[in-house]
C-alpha positions as CSV (number, residue, x, y, z in Angstrom):
1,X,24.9,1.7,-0.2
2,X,26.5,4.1,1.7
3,X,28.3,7.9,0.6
4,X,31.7,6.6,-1.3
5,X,35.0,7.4,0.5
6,X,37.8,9.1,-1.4
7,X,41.0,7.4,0.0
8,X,44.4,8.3,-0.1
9,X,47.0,11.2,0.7
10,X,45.6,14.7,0.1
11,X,49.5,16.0,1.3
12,X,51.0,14.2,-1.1
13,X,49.1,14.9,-4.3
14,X,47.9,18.8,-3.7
15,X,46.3,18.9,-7.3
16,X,43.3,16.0,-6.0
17,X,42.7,17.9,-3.1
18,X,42.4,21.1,-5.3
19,X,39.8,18.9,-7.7
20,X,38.1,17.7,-4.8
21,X,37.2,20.9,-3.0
22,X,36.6,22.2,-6.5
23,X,33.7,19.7,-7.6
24,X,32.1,20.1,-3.9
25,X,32.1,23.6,-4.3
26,X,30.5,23.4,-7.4
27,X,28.0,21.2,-6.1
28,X,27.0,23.4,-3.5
29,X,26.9,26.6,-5.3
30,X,25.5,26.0,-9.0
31,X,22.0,27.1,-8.7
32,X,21.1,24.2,-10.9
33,X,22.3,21.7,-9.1
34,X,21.2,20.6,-5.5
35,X,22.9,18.9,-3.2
36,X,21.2,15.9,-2.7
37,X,22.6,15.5,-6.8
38,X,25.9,15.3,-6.1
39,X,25.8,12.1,-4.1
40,X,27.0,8.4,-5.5
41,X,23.0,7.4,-4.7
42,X,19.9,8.3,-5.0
43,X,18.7,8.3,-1.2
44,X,14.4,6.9,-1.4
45,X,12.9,6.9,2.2
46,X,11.3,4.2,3.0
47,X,8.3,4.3,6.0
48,X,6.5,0.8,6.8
49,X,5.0,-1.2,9.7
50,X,7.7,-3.7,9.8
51,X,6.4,-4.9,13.7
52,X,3.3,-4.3,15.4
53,X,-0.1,-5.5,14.4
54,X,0.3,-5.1,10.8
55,X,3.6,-5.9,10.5
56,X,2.6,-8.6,7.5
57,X,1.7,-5.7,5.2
58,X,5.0,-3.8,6.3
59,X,6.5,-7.2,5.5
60,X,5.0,-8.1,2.0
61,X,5.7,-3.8,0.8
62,X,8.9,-4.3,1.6
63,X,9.8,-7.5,-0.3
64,X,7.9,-6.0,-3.2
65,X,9.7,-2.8,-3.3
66,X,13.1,-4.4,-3.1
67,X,12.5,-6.7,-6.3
68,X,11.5,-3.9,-8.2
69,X,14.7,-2.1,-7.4
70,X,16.7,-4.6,-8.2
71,X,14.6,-4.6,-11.2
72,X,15.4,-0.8,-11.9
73,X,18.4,-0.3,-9.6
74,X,19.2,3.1,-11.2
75,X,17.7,7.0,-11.9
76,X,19.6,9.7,-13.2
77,X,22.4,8.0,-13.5
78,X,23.0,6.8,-10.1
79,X,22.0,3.6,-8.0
80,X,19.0,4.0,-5.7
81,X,19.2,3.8,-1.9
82,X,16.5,2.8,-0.3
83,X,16.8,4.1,3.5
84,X,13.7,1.8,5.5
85,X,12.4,3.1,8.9
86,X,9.7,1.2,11.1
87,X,6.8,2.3,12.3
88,X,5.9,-0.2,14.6
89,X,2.5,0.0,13.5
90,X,1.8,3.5,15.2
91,X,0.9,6.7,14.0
92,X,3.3,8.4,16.1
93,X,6.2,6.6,14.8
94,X,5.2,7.0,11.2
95,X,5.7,10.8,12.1
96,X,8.8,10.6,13.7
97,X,10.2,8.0,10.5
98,X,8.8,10.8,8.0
99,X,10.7,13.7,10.0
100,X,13.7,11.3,10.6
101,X,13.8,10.4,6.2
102,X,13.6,14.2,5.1
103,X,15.8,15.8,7.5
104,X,18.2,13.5,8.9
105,X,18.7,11.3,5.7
106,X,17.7,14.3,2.9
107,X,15.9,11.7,0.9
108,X,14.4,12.5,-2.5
109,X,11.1,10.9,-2.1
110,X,9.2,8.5,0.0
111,X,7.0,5.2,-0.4
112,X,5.0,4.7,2.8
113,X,2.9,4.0,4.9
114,X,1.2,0.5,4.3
115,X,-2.2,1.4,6.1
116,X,-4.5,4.8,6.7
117,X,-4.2,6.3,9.3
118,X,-0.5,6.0,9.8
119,X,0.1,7.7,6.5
120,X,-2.4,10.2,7.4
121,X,0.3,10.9,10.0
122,X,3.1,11.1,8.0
123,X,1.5,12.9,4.6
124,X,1.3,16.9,6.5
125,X,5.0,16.2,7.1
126,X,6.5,15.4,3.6
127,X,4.0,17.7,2.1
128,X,5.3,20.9,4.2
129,X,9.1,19.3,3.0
130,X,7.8,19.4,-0.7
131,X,9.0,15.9,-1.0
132,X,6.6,13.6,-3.1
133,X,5.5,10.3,-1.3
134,X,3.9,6.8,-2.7
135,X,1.5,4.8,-0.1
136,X,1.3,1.6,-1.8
137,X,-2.1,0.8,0.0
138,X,-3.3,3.8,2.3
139,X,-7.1,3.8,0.2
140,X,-8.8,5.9,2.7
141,X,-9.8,9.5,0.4
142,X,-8.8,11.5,3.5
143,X,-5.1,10.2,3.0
144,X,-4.3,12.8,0.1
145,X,-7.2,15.0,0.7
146,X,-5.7,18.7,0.3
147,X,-2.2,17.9,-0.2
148,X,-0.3,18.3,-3.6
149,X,3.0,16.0,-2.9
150,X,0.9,12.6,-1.3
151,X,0.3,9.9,-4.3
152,X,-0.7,6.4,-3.7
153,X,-0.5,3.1,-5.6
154,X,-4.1,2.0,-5.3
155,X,-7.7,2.7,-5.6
156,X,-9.4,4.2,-3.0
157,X,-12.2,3.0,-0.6
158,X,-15.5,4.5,-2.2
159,X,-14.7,2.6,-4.7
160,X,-13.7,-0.7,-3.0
161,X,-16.9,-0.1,-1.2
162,X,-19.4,0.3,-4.0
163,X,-18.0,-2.6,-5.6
164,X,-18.4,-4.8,-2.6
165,X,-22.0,-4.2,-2.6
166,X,-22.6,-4.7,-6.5
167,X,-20.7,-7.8,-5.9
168,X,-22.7,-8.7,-2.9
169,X,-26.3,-8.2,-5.0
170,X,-25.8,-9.3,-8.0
171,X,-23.2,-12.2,-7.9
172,X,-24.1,-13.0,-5.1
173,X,-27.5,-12.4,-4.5
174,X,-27.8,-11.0,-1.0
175,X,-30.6,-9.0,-0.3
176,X,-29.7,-8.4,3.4
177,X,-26.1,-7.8,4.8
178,X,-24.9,-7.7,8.5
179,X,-21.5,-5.3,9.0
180,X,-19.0,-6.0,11.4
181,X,-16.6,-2.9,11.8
182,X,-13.1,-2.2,13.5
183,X,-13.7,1.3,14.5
184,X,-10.2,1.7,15.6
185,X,-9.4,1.7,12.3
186,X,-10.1,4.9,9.6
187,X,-10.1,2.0,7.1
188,X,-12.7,0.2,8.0
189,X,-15.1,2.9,9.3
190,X,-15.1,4.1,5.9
191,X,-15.4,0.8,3.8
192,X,-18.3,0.0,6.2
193,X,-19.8,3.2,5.3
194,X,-19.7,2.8,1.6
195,X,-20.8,-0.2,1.6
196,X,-24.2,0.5,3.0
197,X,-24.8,3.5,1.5
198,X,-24.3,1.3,-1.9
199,X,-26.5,-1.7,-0.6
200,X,-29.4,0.3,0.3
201,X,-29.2,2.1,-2.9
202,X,-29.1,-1.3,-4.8
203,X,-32.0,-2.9,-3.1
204,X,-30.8,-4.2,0.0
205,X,-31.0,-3.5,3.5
206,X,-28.6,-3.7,6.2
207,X,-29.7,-5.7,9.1
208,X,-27.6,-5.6,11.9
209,X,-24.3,-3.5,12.9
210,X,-21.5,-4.2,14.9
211,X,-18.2,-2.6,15.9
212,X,-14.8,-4.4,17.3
213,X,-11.6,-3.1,18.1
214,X,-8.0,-3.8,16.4
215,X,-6.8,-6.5,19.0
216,X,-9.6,-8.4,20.2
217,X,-10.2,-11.9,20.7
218,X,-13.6,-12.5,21.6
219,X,-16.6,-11.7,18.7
220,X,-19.0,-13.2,20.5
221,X,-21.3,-10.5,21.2
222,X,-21.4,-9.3,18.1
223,X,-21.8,-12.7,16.6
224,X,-24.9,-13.2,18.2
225,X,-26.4,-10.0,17.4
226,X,-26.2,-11.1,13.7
227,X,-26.6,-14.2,14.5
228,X,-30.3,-13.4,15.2
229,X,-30.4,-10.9,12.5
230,X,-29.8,-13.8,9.9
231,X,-27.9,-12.0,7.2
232,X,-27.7,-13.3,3.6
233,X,-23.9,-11.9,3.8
234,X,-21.8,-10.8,6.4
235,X,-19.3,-7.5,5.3
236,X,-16.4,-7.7,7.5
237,X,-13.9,-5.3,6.0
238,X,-11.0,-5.5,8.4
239,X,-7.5,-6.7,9.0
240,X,-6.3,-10.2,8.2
241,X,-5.8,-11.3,12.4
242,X,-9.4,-9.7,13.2
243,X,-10.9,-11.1,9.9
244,X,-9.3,-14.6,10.4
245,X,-10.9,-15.0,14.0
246,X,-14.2,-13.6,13.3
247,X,-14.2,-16.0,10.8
248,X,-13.8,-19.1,13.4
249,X,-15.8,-17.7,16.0
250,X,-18.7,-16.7,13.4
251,X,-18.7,-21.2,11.7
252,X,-17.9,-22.3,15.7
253,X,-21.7,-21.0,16.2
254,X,-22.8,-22.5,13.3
255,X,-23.2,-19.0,11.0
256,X,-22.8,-20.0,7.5
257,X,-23.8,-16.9,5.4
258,X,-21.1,-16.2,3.1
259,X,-18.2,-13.3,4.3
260,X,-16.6,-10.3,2.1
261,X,-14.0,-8.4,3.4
262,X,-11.1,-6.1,1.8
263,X,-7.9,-5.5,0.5
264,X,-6.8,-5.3,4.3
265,X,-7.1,-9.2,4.6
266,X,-5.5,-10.1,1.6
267,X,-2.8,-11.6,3.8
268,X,-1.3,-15.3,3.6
269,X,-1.8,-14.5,7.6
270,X,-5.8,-14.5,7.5
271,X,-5.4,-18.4,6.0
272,X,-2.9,-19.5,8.3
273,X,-4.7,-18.4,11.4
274,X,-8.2,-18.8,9.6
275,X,-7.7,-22.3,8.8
276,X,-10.6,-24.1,7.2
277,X,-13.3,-21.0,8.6
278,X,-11.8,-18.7,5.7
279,X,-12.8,-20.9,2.9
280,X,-15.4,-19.5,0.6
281,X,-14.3,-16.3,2.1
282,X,-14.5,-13.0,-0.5
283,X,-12.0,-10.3,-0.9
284,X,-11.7,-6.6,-2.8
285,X,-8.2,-6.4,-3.5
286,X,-5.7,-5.0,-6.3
287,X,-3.5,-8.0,-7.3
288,X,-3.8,-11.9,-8.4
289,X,-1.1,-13.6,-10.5
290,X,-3.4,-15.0,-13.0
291,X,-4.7,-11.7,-14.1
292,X,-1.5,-10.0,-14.4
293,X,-0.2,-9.9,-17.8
294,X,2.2,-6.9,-18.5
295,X,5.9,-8.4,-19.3
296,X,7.1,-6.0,-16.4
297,X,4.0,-7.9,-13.8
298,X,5.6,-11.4,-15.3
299,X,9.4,-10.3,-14.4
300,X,8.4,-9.0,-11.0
301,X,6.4,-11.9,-10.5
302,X,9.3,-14.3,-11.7
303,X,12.1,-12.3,-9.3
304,X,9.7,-12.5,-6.4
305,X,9.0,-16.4,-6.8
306,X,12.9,-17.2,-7.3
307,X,14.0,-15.4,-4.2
308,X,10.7,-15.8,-2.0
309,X,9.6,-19.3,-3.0
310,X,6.3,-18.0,-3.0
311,X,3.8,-15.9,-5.1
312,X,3.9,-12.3,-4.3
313,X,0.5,-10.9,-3.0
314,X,-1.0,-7.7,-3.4
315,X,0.7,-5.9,-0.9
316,X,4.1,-7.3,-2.2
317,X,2.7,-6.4,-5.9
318,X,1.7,-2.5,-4.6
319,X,5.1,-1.9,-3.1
320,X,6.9,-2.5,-6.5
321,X,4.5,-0.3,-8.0
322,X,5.0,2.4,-5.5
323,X,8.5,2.1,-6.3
324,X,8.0,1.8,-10.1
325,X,5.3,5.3,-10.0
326,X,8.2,6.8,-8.2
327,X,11.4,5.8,-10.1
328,X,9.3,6.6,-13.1
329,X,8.4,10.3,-12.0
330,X,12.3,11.3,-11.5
331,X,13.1,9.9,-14.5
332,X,11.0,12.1,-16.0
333,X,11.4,14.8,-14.2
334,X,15.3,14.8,-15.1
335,X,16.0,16.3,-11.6
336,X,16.0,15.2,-8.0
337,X,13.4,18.5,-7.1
338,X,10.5,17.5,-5.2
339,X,8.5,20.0,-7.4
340,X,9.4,18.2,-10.4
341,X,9.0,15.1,-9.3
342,X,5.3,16.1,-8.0
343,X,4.8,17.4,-11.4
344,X,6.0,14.5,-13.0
345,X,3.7,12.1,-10.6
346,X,0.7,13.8,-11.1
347,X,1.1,13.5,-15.0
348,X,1.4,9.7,-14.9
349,X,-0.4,7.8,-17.5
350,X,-0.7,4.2,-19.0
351,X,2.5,3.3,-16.3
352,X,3.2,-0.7,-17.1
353,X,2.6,-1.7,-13.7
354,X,2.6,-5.1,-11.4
355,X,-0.9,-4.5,-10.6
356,X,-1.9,-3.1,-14.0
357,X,-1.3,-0.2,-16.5
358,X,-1.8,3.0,-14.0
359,X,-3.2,6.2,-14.6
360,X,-3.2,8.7,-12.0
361,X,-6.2,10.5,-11.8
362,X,-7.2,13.4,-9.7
363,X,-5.8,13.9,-5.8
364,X,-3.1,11.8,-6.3
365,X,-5.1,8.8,-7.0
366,X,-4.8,6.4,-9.9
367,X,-7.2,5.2,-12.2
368,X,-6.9,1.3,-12.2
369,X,-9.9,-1.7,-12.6
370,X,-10.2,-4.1,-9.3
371,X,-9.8,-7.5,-8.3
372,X,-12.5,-9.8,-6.7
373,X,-10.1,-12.8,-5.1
374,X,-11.7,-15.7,-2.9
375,X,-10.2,-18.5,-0.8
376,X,-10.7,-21.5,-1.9
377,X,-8.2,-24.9,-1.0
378,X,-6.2,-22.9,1.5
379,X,-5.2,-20.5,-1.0
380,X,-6.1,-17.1,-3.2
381,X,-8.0,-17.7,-6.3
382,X,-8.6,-15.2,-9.1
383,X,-12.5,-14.6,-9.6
384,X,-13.0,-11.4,-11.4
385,X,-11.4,-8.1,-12.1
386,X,-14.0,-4.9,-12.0
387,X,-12.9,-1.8,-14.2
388,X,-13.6,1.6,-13.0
């Protein structure tokens, strides 16, 4: 949507102009009213990685966020506007989109961005605006850390990591675990250091340790480096591409241990490039259809498999509640300030959610259980869901 036009002669009808000037006066000048509330919309910025390496996730977020507002099209009386801006995948650019949102487009909050370290870029910028922003999947603790405006839509990785190694010992009975890190990525780095920490204290001992970089194609040295360590589980807790080649290179040399990654590879992606080496494959993640069961998770999921023709993963599912954490917050806030809203944010509880009923807890963070998927027939099944 765009700012309405008012059409028509102002020389021939001098009482409209007079009413016209008068309300935009008025608008500028109450000092109750701002004016980002005089507008036909309410203008939400949107920041995602819609090319690049990670596009898929900038992809799937933005899907999800559209069904929900066409879900809940309005706040405050007025429709929402969602204003999109792509990162490329880059840091940089997630800046630039957060600077280009708040003072080119005046937007009244912001959902963004899908991954780490690019919201990590973006996050000092919106916080010195005062204007409250939603990751959807950003789970590294150093995202928010010091900042009152930056919320997310997930857990965080601590978490993701301890329950990777409790699922790793006990279900599935590993005693030794070989890591396999991206270090390009804040993400993994710190999912690879929660796990072991966990593991060791459970009872296990990390074997071997590895690092790759975001883009490569080749895993062979590091594949025979555990290869020789002979793991009873590898923890691989990267992207969907990197994930989905290890995975070929790793059953290519005959390496059969079984493989748990993250959220990160929850990605149709890591099966279509994956193939038959992802099967049996392990994931941490925030979403499965079968274990949602709010009415608003079964709308959502019902818009999303009518327009999509396919289910709506967790990425898609944590972009609508981005959207929904957000929408919800104004509402209550009753204004368009980025104080209130903040307020209204942080004060969030029992939220009827896509991903779950949503809490949010200290730091911006929300108190929600976890979801143990695995690939099994070329497809995402439900296993478990761990509560906090």
């Amino acid at each position: 949507m765009g700012h309405r036009r008012i059409r028509g002669s102002w020389g021939k009808n001098p009482c409209m102009h007079a009413m016209v000037v008068f309300a935009v006066c008025f608008c500028l000048t109450a000092g109750s009213v701002r004016a980002e509330d005089c507008r036909d919309s309410l203008r939400i910025g949107v920041y995602l990685p819609m090319t690049g390496s990670v596009a898929a996730y900038g992809d799937m977020e933005w899907a999800g966020i559209r069904i929900a507002r066409d879900m809940e099209p309005e706040a405050l009386g007025r429709k929402v506007e969602l204003l999109l801006v792509d990162t490329k995948s880059d840091k940089i650019e997630a800046a630039n989109a957060v600077t280009l949102l708040i003072e080119r487009d005046k937007v009244v909050g912001i959902l963004g961005e899908a991954i780490s370290g690019n919201t990590m870029a973006g996050n000092p910028i919106s916080e010195l605006a005062g204007i409250p922003s939603v990751s959807p999947s950003a789970t590294s603790p150093l995202v928010n850390q010091g900042k009152k405006f930056a919320f997310r839509a997930c857990f965080i990785d601590p978490f993701q990591g301890q329950v990777a190694a409790r699922f790793a010992r006990s279900r599935l009975q590993a005693a030794t675990a070989a890591l396999i890190i991206d270090n390009a990525q804040d993400y993994s780095v710190g999912l690879g250091s929660f796990f072991a920490k966990q593991f060791t204290k459970d009872g296990g001992k990390i074997v071997s340790t590895a690092y790759i970089q975001t883009g490569d194609q080749d895993f062979s040295a590091q594949l025979s480096t555990l290869q020789a360590a002979n793991p009873d589980i590898i923890y691989a807790p990267n992207y969907y591409t990197e994930s989905a080649l290890l995975a070929k290179q790793a059953r290519d040399l005959g390496i059969r241990a079984p493989i748990l990654t993250g959220d990160g590879a929850h990605s149709d992606t890591l099966i279509r490039i994956g193939g038959n080496a992802v099967e049996g494959m392990f994931l941490t993640g925030h979403f499965h259809r079968d274990a949602a069961g709010s009415p608003r998770a079964k709308e959502f999921i019902r818009r999303f498999t009518e327009q999509y023709k396919r289910d709506p993963d967790a990425f898609a599912a944590l972009g609508g509640d981005a959207y929904f954490l957000l929408i919800d917050a104004v509402r209550r806030a009753g204004s368009t300030d980025g104080s209130r809203i903040r307020d209204a944010l942080a004060s969030t509880r029992g939220l009827d959610a896509v991903s779950g009923s949503i809490s949010m807890g200290e730091g911006g963070t929300p108190v929600k259980g976890m979801v143990i998927n695995k690939v099994e027939n070329g497809g995402f099944v439900y296993v478990t869901t761990i509560e906090p």
